[in-house]
NUDONU-579194 format. One line per field, with one value per residue (C-alpha): residue in one letter; x, y, z. Coordinates in nm, 3 decimals, always signed. Each point is the difference from the previous one (the first is absolute). Layout:
<rs>
code = [A;...]
x = [X;...]
y = [Y;...]
z = [Z;...]
</rs>
This chain:
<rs>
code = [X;X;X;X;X;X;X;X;X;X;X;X;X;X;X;X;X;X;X;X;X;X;X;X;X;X;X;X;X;X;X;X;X;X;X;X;X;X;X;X;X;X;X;X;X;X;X;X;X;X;X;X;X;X;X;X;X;X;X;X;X;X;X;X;X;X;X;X;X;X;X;X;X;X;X;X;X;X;X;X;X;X;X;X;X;X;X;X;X;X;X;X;X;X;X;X;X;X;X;X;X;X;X;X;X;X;X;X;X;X;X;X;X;X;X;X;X;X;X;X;X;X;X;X;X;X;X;X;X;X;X;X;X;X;X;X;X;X;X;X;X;X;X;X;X;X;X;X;X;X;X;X;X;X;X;X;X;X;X;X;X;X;X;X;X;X;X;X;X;X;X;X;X;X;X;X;X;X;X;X;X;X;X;X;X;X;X;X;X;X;X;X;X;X;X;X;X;X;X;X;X;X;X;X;X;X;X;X;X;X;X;X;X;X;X;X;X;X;X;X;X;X;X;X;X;X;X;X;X;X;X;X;X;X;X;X;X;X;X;X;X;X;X;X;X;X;X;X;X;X;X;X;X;X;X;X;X;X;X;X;X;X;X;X;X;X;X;X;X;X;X;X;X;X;X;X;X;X;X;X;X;X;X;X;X;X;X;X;X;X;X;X]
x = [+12.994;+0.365;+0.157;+0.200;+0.332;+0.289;+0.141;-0.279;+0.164;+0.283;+0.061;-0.129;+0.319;+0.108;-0.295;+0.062;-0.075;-0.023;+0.236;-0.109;+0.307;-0.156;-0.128;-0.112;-0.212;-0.118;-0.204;+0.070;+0.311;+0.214;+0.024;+0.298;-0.135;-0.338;+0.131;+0.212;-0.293;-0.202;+0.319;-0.070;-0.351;-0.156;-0.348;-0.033;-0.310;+0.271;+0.250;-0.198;-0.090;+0.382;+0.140;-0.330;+0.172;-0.159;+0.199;-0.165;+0.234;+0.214;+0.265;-0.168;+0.160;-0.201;+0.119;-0.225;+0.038;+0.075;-0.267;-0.257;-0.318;+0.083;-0.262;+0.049;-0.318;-0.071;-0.238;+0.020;+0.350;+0.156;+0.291;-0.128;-0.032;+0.359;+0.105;-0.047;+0.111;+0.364;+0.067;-0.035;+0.103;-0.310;+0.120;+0.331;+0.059;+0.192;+0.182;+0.080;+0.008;-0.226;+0.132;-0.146;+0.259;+0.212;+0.033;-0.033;-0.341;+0.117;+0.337;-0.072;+0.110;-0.254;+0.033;-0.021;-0.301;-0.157;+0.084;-0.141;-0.362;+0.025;+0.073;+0.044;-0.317;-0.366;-0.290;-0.368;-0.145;-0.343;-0.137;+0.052;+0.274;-0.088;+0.033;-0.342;+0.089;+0.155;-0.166;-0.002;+0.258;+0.222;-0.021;+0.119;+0.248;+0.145;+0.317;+0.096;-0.015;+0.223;+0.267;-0.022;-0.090;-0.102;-0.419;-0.080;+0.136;-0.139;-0.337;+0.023;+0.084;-0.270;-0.271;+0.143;-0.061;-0.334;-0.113;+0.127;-0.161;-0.370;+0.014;-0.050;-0.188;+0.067;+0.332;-0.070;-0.247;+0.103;+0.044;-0.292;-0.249;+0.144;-0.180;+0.280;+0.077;+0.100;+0.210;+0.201;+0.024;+0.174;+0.222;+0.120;+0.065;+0.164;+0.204;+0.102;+0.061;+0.294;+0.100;+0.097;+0.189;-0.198;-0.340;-0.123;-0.340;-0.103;-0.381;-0.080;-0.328;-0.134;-0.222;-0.182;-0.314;-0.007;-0.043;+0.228;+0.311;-0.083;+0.015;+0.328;+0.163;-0.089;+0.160;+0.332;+0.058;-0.008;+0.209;+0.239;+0.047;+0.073;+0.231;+0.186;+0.078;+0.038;-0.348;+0.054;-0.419;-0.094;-0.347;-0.231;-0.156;+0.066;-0.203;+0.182;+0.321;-0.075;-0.090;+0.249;+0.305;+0.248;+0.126;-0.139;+0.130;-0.224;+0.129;-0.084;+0.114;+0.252;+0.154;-0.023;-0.193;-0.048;+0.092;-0.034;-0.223;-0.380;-0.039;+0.211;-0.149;-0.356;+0.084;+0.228;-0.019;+0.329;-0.168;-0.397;+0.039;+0.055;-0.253;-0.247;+0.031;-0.078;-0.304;-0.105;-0.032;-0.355;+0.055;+0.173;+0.357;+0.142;+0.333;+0.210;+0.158;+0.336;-0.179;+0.047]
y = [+13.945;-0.073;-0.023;-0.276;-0.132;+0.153;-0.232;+0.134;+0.413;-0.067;+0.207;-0.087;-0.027;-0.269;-0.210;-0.344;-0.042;-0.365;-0.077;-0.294;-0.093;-0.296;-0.196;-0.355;-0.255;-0.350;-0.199;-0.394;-0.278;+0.210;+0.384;+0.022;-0.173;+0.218;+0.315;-0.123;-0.098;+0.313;+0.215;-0.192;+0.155;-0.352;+0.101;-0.087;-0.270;-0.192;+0.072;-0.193;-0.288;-0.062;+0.058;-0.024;+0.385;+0.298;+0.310;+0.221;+0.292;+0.051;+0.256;+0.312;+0.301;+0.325;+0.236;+0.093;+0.375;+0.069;+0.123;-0.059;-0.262;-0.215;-0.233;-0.308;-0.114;-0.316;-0.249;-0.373;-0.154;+0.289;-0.011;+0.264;-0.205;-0.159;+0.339;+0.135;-0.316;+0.044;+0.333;-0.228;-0.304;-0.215;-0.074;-0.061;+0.139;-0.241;+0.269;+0.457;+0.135;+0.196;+0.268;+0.281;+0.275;-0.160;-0.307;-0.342;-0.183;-0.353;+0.001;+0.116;-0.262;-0.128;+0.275;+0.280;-0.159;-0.029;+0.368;+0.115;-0.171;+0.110;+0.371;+0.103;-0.142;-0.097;-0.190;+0.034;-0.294;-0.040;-0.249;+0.199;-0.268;+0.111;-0.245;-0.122;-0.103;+0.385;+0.290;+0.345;+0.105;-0.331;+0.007;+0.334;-0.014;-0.360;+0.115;+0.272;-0.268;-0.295;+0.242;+0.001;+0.379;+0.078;-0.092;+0.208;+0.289;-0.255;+0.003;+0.414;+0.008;-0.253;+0.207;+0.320;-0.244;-0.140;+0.372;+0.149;-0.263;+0.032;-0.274;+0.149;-0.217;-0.331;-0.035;-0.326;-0.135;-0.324;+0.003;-0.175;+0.274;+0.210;+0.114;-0.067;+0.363;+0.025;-0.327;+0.221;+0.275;-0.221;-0.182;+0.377;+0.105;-0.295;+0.021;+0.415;-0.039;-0.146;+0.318;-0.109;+0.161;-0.205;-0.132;-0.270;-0.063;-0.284;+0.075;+0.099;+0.163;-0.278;-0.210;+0.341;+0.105;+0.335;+0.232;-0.144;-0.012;+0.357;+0.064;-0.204;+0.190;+0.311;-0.078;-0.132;+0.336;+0.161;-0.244;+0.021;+0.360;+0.020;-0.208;+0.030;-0.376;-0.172;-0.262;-0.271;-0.043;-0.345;+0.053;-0.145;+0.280;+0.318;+0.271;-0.091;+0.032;+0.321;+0.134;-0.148;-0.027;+0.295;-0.228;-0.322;-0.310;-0.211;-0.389;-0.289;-0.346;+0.121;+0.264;+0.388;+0.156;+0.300;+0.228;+0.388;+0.263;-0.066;+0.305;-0.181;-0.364;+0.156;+0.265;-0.223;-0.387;-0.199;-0.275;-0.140;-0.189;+0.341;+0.179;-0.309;+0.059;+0.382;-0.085;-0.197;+0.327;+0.023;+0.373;+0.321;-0.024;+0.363;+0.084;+0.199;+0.309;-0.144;-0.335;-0.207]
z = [+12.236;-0.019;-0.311;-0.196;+0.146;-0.042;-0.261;-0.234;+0.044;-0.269;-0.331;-0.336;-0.079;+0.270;-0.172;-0.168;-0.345;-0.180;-0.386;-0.097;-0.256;-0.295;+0.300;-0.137;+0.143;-0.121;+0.207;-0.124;-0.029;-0.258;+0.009;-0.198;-0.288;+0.037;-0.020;-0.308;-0.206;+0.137;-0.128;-0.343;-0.004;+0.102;+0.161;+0.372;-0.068;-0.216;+0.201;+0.320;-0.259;-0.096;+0.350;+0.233;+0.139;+0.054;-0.099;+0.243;-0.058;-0.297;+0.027;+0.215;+0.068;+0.147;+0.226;+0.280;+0.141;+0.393;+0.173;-0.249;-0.162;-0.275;-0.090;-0.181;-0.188;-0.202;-0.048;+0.221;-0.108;-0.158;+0.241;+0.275;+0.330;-0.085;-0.049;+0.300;+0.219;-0.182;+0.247;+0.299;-0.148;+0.127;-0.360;-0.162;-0.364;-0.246;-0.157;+0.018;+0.342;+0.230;+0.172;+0.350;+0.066;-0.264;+0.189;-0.174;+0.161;-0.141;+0.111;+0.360;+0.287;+0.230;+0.290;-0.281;-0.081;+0.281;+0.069;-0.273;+0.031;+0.371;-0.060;-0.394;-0.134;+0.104;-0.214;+0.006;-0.199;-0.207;+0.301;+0.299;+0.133;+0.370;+0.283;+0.084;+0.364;+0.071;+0.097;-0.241;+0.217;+0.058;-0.396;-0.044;+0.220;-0.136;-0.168;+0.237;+0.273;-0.239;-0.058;+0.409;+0.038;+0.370;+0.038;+0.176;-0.347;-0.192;+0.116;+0.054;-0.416;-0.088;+0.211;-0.216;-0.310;+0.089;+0.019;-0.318;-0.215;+0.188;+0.183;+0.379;+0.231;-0.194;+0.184;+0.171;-0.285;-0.197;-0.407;-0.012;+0.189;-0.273;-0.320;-0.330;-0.007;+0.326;-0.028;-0.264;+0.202;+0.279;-0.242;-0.112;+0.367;+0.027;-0.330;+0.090;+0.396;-0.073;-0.143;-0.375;-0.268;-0.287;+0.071;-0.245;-0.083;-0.160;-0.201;+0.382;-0.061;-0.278;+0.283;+0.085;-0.130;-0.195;+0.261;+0.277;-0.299;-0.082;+0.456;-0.041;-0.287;+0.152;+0.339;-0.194;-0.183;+0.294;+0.224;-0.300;-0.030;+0.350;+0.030;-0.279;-0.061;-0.343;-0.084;-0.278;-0.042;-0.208;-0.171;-0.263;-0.028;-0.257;+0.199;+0.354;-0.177;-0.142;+0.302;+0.254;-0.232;-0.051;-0.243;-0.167;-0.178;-0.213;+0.019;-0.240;-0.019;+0.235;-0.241;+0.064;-0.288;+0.139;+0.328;+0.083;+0.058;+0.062;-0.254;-0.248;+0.047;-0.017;-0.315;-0.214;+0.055;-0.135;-0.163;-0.069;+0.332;+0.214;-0.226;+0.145;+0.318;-0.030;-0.144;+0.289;+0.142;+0.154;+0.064;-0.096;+0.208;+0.151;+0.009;+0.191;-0.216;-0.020;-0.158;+0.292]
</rs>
């Protein structure tokens, strides 16, 4: 089987990595006044009553490493779905700055934009998001063919695609022939035929049932360390981001209380919140020897 395009060959050390630099966001009529009482240690329910605003994110900054898995885990309305929708500005932050390659995401033009969803960064989302009236090939193949690559290449890479994620055979199929699993695995050929530098993943694997997420996480690891690209994975669960994440941050009420190792979120939790959500635990988590 052929392998990956050639835009997936470069160096780690050509890979993108995300800063995200006290990036704010308030949902509601008056951010600036938001963040002000939030600053004054005014909790977020009293916040919405005085202002009817939602600070979604209050003052984030984590670095995530090139070429590596940093998951972002929280529970609903902690700030991790805005989060991730900052680095391709489906959402605007209020306030900070997010920057790829040390370029500033919110003050890009419109074309620099564009070129970056096109080429720079991909998205698989928690609901599949495929077209329903396209084939699994005509889906795969989507954003090669917008950014007006050749179609007959385009159709060559998303055959290459539809084979490395198992999906031989179901080339002319519809999304809706398709198990859920295998709706996954076409929105991640879709999301990595593109050939990505960051590939975002929004609780991707949540709508599976136990076995199909474990298939899923499996097939990610190893899609990941071949290709060397960076993954910002959004999860509500502890024992996915132990297991995916070379490096995890714990979000609540939109605030960072805790990011690093999965040895050192698992061995010594900043705060009774963290130490929660270890013991949701069901099992005994492995780590690697270096504690990732």
């Amino acid at each position: 089987m052929a392998g990956p395009p050639p835009s997936h060959a470069a160096r780690l050390d050509d890979m993108s990595s995300i800063s995200f630099r006290s990036a704010c966001k308030v949902f509601g009529p008056d951010p600036d006044k938001a963040l002000a009482l939030r600053g004054d240690g005014v909790s977020k329910d009293e916040i919405r009553q005085q202002t009817g605003c939602t600070v979604a994110l209050d003052h984030v900054s984590l670095e995530v490493p090139p070429g590596k898995t940093f998951a972002v885990i929280g529970q609903s309305g902690s700030g991790k779905s805005t989060l991730i929708r900052l680095v391709n500005r489906l959402i605007e932050p209020d306030r900070g700055d997010i920057l790829i390659e040390k370029r500033s995401v919110p003050a890009m033009d419109k074309a620099a934009l564009m070129h970056l969803r096109r080429h720079d960064v991909s998205m698989v989302f928690q609901r599949f998001a495929l077209f329903p009236h396209m084939s699994v090939l005509d889906n795969i193949s989507y954003g090669l063919k917008v950014r007006d690559t050749d179609p007959g290449v385009a159709n060559e890479t998303a055959l290459q695609w539809v084979g490395k994620v198992g999906l031989a055979g179901y080339e002319d199929a519809f999304p809706s022939e398709l198990s859920g699993g295998m709706q996954q695995r076409v929105g991640l050929a879709r999301a990595l035929a593109t050939g990505p530098k960051i590939l975002l993943m929004d609780e991707p694997f949540s709508a599976l049932d136990p076995l199909m997420r474990r298939e899923m996480q499996d097939q990610l690891m190893a899609l990941r360390s071949e290709l060397k690209i960076t993954v910002l994975f959004i999860t509500h669960d502890l024992d996915e981001a132990l297991r995916l994440g070379d490096r995890i941050a714990v979000l609540k009420d939109g605030s960072v209380v805790q990011h690093g190792t999965p040895a050192a979120i698992l061995n010594t939790p900043a705060d009774d919140y963290v130490s929660a959500l270890v013991k949701t635990l069901q099992k005994p988590t492995i780590l690697t020897p270096d504690g990732t």
